[in-house]
DSSP file (Angstrom, degrees, kcal/mol; ACC not computed):
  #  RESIDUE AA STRUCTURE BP1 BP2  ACC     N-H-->O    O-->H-N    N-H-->O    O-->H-N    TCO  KAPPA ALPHA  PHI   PSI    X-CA   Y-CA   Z-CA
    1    1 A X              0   0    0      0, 0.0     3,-0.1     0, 0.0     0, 0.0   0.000 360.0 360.0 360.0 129.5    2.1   -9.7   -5.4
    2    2 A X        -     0   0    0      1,-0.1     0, 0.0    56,-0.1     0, 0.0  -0.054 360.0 -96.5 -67.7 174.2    1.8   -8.0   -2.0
    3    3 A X        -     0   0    0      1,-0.1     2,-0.3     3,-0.0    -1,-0.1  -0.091  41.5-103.9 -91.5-155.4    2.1   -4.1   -1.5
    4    4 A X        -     0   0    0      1,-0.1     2,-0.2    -3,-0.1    -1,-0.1  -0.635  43.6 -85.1-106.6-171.2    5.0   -2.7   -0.6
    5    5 A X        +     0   0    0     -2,-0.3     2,-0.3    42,-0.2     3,-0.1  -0.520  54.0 174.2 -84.3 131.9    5.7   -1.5    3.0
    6    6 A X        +     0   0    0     -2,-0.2     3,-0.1     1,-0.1    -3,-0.0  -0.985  46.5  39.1-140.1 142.5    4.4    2.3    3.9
    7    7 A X  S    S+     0   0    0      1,-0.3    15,-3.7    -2,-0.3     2,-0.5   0.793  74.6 115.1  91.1  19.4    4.1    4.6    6.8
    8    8 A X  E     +A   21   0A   0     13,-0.3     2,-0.4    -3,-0.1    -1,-0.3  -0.973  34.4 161.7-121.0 135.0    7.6    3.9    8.9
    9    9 A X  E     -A   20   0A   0     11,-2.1    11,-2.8    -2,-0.5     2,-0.2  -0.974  20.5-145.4-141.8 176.8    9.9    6.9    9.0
   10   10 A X        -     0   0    0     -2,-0.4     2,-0.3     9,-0.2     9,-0.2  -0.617   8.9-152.8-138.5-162.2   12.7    7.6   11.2
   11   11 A X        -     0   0    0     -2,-0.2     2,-0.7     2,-0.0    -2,-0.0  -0.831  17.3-131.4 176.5 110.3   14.7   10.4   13.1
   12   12 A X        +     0   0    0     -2,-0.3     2,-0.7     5,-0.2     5,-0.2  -0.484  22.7 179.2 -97.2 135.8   18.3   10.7   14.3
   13   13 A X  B >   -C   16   0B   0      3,-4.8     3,-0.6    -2,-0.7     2,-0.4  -0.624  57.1 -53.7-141.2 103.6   18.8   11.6   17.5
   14   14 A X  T 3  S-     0   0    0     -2,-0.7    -1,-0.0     1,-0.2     0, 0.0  -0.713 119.5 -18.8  87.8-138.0   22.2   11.9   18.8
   15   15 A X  T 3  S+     0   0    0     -2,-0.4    16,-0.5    -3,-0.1     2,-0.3   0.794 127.2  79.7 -76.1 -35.8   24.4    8.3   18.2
   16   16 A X  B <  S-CD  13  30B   0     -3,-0.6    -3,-4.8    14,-0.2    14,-0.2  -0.585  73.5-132.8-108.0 168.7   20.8    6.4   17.7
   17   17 A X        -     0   0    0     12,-1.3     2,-0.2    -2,-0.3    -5,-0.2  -0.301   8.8-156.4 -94.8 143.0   18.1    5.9   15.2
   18   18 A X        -     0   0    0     10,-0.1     2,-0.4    -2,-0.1    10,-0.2  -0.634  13.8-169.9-158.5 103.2   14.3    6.4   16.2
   19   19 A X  E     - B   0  27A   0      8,-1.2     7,-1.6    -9,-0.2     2,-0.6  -0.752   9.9-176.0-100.2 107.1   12.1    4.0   13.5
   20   20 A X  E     -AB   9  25A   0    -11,-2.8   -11,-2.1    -2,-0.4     2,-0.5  -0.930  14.7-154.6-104.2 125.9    8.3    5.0   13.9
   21   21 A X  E >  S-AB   8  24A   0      3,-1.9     3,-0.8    -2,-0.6   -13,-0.3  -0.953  81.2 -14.8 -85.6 111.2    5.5    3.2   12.0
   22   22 A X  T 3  S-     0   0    0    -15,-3.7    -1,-0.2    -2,-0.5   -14,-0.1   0.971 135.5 -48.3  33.9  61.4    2.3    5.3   11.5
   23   23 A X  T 3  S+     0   0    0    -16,-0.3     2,-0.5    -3,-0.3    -1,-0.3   0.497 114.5 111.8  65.9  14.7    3.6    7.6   14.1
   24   24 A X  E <  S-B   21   0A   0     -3,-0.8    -3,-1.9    -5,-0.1    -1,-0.1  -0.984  77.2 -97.0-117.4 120.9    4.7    4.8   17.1
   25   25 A X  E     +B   20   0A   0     -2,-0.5    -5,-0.2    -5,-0.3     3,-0.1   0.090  47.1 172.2 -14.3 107.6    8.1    3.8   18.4
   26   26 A X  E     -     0   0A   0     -7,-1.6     2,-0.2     1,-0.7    -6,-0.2   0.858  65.6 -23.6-101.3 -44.6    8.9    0.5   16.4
   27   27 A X  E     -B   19   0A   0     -8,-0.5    -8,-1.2     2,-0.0    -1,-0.7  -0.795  59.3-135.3-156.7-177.7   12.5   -0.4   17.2
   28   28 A X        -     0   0    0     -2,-0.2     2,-0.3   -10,-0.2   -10,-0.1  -0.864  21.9-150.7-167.6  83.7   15.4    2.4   18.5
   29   29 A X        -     0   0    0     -2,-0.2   -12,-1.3     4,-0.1     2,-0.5  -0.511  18.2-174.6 -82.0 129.6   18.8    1.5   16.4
   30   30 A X  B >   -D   16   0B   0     -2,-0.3     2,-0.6   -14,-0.2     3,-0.5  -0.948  42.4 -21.0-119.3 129.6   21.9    2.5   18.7
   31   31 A X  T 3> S+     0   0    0    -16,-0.5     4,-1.7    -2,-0.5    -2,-0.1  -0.610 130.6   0.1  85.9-120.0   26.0    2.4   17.4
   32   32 A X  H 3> S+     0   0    0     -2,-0.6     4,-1.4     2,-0.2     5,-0.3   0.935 129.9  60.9-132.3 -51.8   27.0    0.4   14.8
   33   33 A X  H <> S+     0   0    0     -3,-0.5     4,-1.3     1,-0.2     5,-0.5   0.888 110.9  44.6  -8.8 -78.5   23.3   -0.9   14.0
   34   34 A X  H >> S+     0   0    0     -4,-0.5     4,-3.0     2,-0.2     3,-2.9   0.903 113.0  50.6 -36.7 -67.9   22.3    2.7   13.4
   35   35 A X  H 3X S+     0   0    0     -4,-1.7     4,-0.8     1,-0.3     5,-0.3   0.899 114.2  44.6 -34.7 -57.6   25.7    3.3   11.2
   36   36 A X  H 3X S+     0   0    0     -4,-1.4     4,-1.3     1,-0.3     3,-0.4   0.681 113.0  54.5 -72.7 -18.9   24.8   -0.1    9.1
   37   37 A X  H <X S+     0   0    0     -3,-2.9     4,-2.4    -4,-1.3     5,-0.3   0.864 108.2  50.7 -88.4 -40.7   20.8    1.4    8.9
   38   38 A X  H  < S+     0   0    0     -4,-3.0    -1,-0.2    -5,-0.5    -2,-0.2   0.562 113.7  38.5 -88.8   1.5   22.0    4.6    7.4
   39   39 A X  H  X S+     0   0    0     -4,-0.8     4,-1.8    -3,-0.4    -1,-0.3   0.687 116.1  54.0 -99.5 -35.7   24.0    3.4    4.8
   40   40 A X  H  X S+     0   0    0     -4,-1.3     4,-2.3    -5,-0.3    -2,-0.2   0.910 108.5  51.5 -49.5 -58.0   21.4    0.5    4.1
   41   41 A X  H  < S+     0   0    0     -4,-2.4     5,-0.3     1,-0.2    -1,-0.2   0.862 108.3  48.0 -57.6 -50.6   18.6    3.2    3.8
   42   42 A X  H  4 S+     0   0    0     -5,-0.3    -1,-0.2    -4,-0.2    -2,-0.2   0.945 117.0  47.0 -76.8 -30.5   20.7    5.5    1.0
   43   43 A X  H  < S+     0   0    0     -4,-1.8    -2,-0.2    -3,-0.2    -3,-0.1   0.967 123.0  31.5 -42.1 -57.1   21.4    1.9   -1.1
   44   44 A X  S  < S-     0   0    0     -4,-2.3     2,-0.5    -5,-0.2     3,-0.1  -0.185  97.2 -69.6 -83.8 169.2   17.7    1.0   -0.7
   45   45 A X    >>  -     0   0    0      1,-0.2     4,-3.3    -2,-0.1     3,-1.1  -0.568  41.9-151.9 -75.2 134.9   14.5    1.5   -0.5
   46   46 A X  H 3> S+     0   0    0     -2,-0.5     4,-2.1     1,-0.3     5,-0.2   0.898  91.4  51.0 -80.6 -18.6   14.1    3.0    2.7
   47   47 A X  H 34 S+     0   0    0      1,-0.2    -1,-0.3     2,-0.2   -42,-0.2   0.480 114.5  51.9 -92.7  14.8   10.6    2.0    3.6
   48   48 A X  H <> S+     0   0    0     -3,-1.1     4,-1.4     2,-0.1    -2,-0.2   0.779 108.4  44.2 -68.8 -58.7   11.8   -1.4    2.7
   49   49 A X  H  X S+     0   0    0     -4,-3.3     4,-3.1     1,-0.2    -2,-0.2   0.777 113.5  54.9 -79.7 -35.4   15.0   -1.5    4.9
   50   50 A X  H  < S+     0   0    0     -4,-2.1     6,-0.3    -5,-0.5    -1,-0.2   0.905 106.3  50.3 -79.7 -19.0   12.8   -0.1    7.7
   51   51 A X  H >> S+     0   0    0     -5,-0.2     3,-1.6     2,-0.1     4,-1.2   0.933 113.2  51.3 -33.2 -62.1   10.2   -3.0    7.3
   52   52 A X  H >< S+     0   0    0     -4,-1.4     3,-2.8     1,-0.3    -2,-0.2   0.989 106.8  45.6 -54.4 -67.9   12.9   -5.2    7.5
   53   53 A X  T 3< S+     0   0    0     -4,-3.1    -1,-0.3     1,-0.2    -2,-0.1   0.481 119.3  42.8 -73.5  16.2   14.8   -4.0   10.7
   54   54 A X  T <4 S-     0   0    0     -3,-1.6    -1,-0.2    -4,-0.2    -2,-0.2   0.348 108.2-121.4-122.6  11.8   11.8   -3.8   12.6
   55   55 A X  S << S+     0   0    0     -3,-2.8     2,-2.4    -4,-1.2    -3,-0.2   0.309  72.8 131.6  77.5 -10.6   10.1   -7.3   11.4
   56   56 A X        +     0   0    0     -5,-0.5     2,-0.4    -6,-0.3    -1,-0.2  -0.243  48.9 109.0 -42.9  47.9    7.1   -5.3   10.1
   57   57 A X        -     0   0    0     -2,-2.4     2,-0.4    -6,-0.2    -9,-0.0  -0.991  63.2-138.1-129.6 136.4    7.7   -7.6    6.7
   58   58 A X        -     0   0    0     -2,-0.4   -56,-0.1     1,-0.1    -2,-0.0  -0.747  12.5-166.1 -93.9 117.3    5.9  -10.2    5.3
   59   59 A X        -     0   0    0     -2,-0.4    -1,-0.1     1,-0.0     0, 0.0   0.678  41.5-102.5-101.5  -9.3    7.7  -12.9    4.0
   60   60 A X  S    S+     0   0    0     -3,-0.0    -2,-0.0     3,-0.0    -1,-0.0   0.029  96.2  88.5 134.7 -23.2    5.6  -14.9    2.0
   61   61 A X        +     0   0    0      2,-0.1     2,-0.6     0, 0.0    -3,-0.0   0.177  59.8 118.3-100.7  23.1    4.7  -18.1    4.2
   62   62 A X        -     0   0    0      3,-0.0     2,-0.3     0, 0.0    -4,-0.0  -0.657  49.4-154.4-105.5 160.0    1.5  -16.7    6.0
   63   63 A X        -     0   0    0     -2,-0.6     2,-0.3     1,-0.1     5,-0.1  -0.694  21.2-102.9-100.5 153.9   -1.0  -18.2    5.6
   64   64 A X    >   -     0   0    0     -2,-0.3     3,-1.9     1,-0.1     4,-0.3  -0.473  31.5-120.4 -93.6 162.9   -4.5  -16.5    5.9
   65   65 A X  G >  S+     0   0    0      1,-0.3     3,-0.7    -2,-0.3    -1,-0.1   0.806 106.4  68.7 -61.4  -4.0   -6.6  -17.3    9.2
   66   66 A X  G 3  S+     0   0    0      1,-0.2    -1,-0.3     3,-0.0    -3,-0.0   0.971 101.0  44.8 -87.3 -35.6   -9.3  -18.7    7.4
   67   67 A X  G <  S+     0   0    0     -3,-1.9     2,-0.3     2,-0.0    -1,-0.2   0.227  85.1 103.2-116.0  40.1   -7.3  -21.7    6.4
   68   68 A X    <         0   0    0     -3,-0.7     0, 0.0    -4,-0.3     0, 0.0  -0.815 360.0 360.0-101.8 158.8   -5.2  -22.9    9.8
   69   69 A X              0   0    0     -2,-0.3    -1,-0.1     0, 0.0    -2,-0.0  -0.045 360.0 360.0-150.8 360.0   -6.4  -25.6   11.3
């Protein structure tokens, strides 16, 4: 089973969202994104939902380098 996702937090500032992964800018939610992140985040896990909305997530179909051809 993979691990889970670690090391994004975030910071509101003003009307937008500011999602940092091991301290760097990942994505910058503005408006009604931002609204839909901040209820997503008190349903969920938040270092889950912030995986998600910045594509940091693994979904299950990579493969490891050693075996593309």
């Amino acid at each position: 089973m993979a691990t889970p996702p670690d090391g994004f937090d975030f910071s509101v500032r003003g009307d937008s969202i500011e999602i940092r992964h091991h301290g760097r800018v990942a994505a910058t939610l503005r408006k009604a994104a931002a609204q839909k992140f901040l209820a997503d985040v008190e349903r969920q896990d938040p270092q889950l939902v912030m995986a998600r909305v910045t594509g940091n997530y693994k979904r299950g179909n990579e493969r490891p380098a050693s075996r593309r051809r």
